[in-house]
N, C-alpha and C positions, 0 to 999 in steps of 0.2 A: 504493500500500500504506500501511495505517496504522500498521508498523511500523518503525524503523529500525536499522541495520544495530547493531553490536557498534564497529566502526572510528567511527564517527561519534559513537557516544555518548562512546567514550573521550577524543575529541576534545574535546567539550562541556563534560564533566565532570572534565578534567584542566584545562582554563580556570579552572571557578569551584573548582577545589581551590590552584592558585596565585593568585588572586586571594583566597582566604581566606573566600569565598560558600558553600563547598558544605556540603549540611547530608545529613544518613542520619535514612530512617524505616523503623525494624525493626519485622516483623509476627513473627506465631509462627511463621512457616518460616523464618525464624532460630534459634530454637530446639530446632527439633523432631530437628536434625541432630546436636545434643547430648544428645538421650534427654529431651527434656519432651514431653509431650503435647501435642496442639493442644485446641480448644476441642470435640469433639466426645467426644474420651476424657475429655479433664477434667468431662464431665456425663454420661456413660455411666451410671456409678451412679444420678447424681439422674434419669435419664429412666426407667430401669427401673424405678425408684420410683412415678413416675406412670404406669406399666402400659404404656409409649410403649417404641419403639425409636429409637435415638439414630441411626441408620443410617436411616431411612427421613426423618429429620427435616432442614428446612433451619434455619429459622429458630430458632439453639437460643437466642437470647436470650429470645424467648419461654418457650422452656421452664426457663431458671431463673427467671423472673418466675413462672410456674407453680407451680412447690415451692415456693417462697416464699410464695406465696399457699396452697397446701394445707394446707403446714406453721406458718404464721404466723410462720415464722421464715426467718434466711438464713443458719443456724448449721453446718447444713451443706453451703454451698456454700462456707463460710468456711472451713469442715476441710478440703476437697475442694481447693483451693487452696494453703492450705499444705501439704500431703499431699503435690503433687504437686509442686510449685516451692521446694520446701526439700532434695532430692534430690539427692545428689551428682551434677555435671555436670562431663563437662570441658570446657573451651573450643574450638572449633572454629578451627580454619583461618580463616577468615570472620568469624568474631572477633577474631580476633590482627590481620588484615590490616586490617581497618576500625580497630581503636584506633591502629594504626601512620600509619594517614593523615591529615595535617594538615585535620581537622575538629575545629572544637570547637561543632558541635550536632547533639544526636543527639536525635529523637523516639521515642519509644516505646508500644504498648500494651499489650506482656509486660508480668508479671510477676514473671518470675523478675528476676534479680539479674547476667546473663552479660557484657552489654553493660556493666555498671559495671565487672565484674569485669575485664574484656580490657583496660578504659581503664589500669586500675589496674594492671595487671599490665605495662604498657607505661611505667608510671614517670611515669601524668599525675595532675593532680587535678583529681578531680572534682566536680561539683556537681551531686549530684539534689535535681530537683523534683518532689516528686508528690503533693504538695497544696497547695490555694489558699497560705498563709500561708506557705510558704518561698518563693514566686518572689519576695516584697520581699527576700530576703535574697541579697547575695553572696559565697560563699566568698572569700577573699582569694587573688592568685595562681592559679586557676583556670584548668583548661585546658581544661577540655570542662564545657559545661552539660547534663545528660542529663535530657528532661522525659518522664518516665512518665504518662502521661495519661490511664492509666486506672488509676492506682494501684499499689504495693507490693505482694509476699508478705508484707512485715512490718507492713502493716497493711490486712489483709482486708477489716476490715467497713466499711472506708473504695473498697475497690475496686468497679469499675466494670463489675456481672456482669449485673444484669437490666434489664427495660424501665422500670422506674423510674427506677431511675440512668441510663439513658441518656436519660430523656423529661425529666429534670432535670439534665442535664448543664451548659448552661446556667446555672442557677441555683448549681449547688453550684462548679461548674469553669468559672466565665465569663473568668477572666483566661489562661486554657488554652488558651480558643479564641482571645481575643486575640491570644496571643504566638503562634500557629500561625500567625493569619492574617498577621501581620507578617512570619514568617519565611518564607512560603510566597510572599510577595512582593517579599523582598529577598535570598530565598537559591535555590540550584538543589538540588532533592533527588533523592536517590534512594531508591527505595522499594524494599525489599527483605523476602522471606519473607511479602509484603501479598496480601491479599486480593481487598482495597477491597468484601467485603460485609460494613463497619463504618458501620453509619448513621450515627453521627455524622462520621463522614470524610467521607462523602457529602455531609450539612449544612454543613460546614465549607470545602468543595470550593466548592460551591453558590454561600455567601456569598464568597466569593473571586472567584468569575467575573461575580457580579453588583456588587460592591464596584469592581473594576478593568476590567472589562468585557472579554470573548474574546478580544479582539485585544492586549492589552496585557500576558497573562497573562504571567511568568515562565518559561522552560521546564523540567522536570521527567522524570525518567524512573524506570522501572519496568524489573525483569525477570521475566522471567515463560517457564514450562516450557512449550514446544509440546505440546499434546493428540500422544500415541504414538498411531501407525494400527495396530488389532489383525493378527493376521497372520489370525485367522478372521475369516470372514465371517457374515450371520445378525445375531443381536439385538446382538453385538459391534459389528459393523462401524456396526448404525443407530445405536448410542449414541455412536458416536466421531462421524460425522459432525453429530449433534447438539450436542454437548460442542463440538465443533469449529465449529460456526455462532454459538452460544455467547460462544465465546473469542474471533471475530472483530469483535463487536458492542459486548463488552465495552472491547476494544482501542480502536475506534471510538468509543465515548463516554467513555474517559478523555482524548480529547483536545480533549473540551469545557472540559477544567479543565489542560489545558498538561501533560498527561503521556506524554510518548512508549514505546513501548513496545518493550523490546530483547528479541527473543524468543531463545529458548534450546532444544540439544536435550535437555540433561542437565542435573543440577545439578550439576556439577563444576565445568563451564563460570564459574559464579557466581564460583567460587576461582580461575580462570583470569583472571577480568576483573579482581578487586581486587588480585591478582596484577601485571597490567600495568599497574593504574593507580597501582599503591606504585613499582613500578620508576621509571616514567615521570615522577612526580611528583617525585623527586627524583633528576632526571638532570642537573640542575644544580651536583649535588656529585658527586666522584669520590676514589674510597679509591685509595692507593697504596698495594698490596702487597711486600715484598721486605724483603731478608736476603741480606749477600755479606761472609764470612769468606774466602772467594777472589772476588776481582777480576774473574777470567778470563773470557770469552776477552777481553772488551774491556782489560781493566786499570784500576787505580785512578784514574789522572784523569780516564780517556774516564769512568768510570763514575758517579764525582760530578758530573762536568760533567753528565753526561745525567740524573742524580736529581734533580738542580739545579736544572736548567732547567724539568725537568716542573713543580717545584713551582713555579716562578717566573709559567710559562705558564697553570698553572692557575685563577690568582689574575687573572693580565692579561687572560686571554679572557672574564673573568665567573664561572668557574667557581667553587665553593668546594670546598675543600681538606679531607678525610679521611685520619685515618692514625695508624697508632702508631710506635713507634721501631724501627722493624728495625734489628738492626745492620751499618750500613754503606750503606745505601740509606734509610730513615726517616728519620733525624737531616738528611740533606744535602737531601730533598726537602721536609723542613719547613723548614730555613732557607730555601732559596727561593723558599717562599709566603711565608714572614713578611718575607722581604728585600723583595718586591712587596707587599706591604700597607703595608710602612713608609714605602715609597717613592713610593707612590701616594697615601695617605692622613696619613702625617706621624706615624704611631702604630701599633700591631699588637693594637687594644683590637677590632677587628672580630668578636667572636663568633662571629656570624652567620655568617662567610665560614670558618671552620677550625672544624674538631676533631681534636682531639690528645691524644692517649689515652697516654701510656705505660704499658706493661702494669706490673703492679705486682709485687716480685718477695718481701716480706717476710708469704707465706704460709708458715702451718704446715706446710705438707707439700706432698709433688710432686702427689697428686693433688690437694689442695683447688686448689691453682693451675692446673692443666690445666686443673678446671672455669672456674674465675674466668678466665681467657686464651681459653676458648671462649666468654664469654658477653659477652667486651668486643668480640674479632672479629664475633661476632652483630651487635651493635649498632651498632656502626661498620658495619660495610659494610647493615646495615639502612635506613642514611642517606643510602647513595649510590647512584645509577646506573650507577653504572659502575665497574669495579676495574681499575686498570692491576697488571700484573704486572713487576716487575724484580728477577731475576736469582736468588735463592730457593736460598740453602745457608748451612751453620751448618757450626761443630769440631766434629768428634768424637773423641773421647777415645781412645778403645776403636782405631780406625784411623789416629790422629794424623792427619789429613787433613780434607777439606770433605765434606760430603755432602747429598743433598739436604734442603731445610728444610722440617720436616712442619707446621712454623706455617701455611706459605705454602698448601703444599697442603689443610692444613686451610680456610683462607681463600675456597681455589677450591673445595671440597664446598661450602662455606657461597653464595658467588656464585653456584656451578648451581641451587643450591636453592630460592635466593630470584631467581633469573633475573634477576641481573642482568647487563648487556653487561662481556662480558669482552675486555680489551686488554695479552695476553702479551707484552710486547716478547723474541720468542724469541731476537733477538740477543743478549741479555746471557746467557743458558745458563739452567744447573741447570734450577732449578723451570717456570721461565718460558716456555723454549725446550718440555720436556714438554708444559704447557699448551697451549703455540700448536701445537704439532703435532697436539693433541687437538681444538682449536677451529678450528684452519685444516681439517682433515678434514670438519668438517660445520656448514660457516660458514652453511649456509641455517637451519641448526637457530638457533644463538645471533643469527644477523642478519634474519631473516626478508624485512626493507625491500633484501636485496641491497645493491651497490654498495660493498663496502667490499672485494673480494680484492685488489685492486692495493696499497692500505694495508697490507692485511695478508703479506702480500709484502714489503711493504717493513721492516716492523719487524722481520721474522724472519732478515734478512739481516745478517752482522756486517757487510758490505762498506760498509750504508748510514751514513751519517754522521748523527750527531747530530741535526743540523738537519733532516736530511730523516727520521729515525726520530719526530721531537717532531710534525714539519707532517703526518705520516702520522698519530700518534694522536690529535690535534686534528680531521683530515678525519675519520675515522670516528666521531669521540664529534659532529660538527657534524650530520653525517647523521643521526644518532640524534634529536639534542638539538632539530634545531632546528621 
């Protein structure tokens, strides 16, 4: 088959996302999920115009080369463009997920603005290119290079619509193909919302396999939506099989140029992948959750000691360290980590390996803080793979007593959300103990790789000790992790 599986690409392409390789090239089926048009409604108008229907037609760069040529102008393919890609959009799932992921190059041939938009909205900076004269420039500090290569909405008559600008692409965009070719040879891509019936992709492809020759190519993947089998039969059924001889060929000759292709039944599936590869990609770090105004059932030493440790161990096995200050479990799980950083390394200047958030408490008001404390939790555990859970209650006033901690639980809506492997230590109670009876119930759901109930067993039990609750959540984050 000239496909390969979904397991296997995540494999690949979780490699060159931790080696810091992997690059994204967004077509307009990136877009179209967020309410733009593709390239066929976007010339609807101007096809009508030449007496043509847009829907019978393949080859529509032809047909804005056409108006352009009837009209002696390209004034309205300029309007038609920003008309269409200056239109409120909101960001996609698939947006968010790709700014989140440690990429800093992203290709493009939209023209809308989404892709910059998601990066930016993720708290990175960016640097677009989308004409000759900025790729000499580079922003200072920069976290992602985003090169638009066929142009801007904010500058139309510069974009890259008919068969002239693409029969001179070349000439006006030679440095374009340059850096493509360079990064298509030291980066791994994924192609996503593409086509590939973009001639110059083609051309560009081309000289790549003749530059480096078949066998030396980089590897590259694609996803792409399986042809649906009508449920009628008749002129249905021969279009599908055709489409579907089609789709097979195509598959088959993009791997003339090192692009493998991960077929799909749905596009959800798409949000499912960058989904797992955000999870997966930073399993190396692990948020510690918890809050314990009561102790119980373990009591106050057993339970620092064991907050303690985690942090201690989380730092010595490789891992890096997530977390804010809960009270009474946060404070003793960050000394921990930093007690093994300092100890290991001679200093606690390691960045790289902690983040350590204290929520901030000199807000205006109770709601403005609730937001700002849900948007830190966001983010923190956005970071990590994994969320240990320990022991999760707070005062209350109103009862003079402990009660469960809706931070914590909020924490865990936020872990299901974003799927990440969750690790209740239900021994320690309140919140924790909740969880793990929710997540011991249906461990195929959150573990899918199996192999972790005897672990998980083991943290939920008060009887098990320390040492053997810590080697428990280390065996299951090792399964995951490694």
């Amino acid at each position: 088959m000239s496909e390969v599986s979904i397991e296997y690409f995540c494999q690949e392409y979780l490699k060159a996302l931790e080696q810091g390789s992997a690059a994204i090239f967004a077509g307009a089926g990136l877009s179209q999920s967020s309410g733009f048009v593709d390239w066929k409604e976007l010339l609807r108008d101007i096809t009508d115009e030449l007496g043509l229907s847009v829907d019978e037609e393949s080859d529509l760069i032809s047909i804005a080369q056409f108006h352009q040529n009837k009209f002696g102008s390209r004034a309205k393919l300029n309007s038609a463009l920003i008309d269409e890609f200056t239109k409120d959009a909101q960001l996609s799932d698939n947006h968010r997920l790709i700014a989140d992921l440690p990429v800093d190059t992203v290709w493009t041939t939209n023209y809308d603005t989404l892709i910059e938009d998601a990066f930016r909205d993720a708290g990175k900076r960016v640097d677009k290119k989308t004409a000759k004269a900025n790729l000499a420039q580079t922003k200072l500090n920069r976290d992602v290079v985003i090169y638009k290569m066929h142009g801007d909405v904010d500058q139309p008559q510069d974009a890259v619509l008919t068969k002239d600008d693409y029969e001179n692409y070349n000439e006006a965009r030679s440095l374009f193909s340059t850096k493509l070719q360079g990064d298509l040879i030291s980066r791994t891509f994924l192609f996503l919302g593409f086509s590939f019936t973009d001639p110059n992709i083609e051309f560009i492809l081309s000289r790549i396999r003749v530059l480096i020759g078949q066998q030396n190519q980089r590897p590259h993947f694609c996803i792409m939506k399986r042809i649906s089998k009508p449920k009628n039969k008749g002129k249905a059924l021969a279009r599908y099989e055709y489409e579907k001889t089609k789709q097979e060929l195509r598959i088959a000759d993009l791997k003339r140029f090192g692009i493998q292709t991960v077929m799909i039944d749905d596009y959800q599936q798409i949000t499912d992948i960058l989904r797992a590869l955000h999870r997966d990609v930073y399993r190396r770090s692990i948020f510690v959750s918890g809050s314990a105004h009561d102790p119980a059932p373990l009591g106050q030493a057993r339970l620092d000691q064991l907050s303690r440790r985690i942090g201690r161990e989380i730092i010595a096995r490789g891992y890096n360290f997530v977390s804010g200050f809960g009270l009474g479990i946060g404070g003793t799980a960050v000394l921990g980590a930093l007690e093994e950083l300092y100890a290991r390394q001679g200093s606690i200047s390691a960045n790289d390996r902690t983040v350590i958030r204290p929520f901030p408490q000199d807000t205006p008001n109770s709601t403005t803080r609730a937001a700002l404390w849900s948007k830190y939790r966001e983010d923190m555990i956005d970071r990590a793979g994994f969320v240990i859970f320990l022991s999760g209650n707070k005062w209350d006033a109103s009862t003079g007593g402990a009660i469960t901690a809706d931070g914590v639980l909020e924490e865990w809506e936020i872990a299901k959300r974003m799927g990440k492997y969750p690790i209740p230590v239900g021994a320690t109670g309140h919140a924790a103990r909740q969880i793990w009876e929710e997540v011991n119930a249906s461990l195929a759901t959150f573990f899918p790789k199996g192999g972790v109930q005897g672990h998980f067993k083991t943290i939920g039990e008060e009887r098990s000790s320390n040492e053997e609750i810590v080697e428990a959540i280390f065996a299951i984050i090792k399964r995951i992790a490694k």
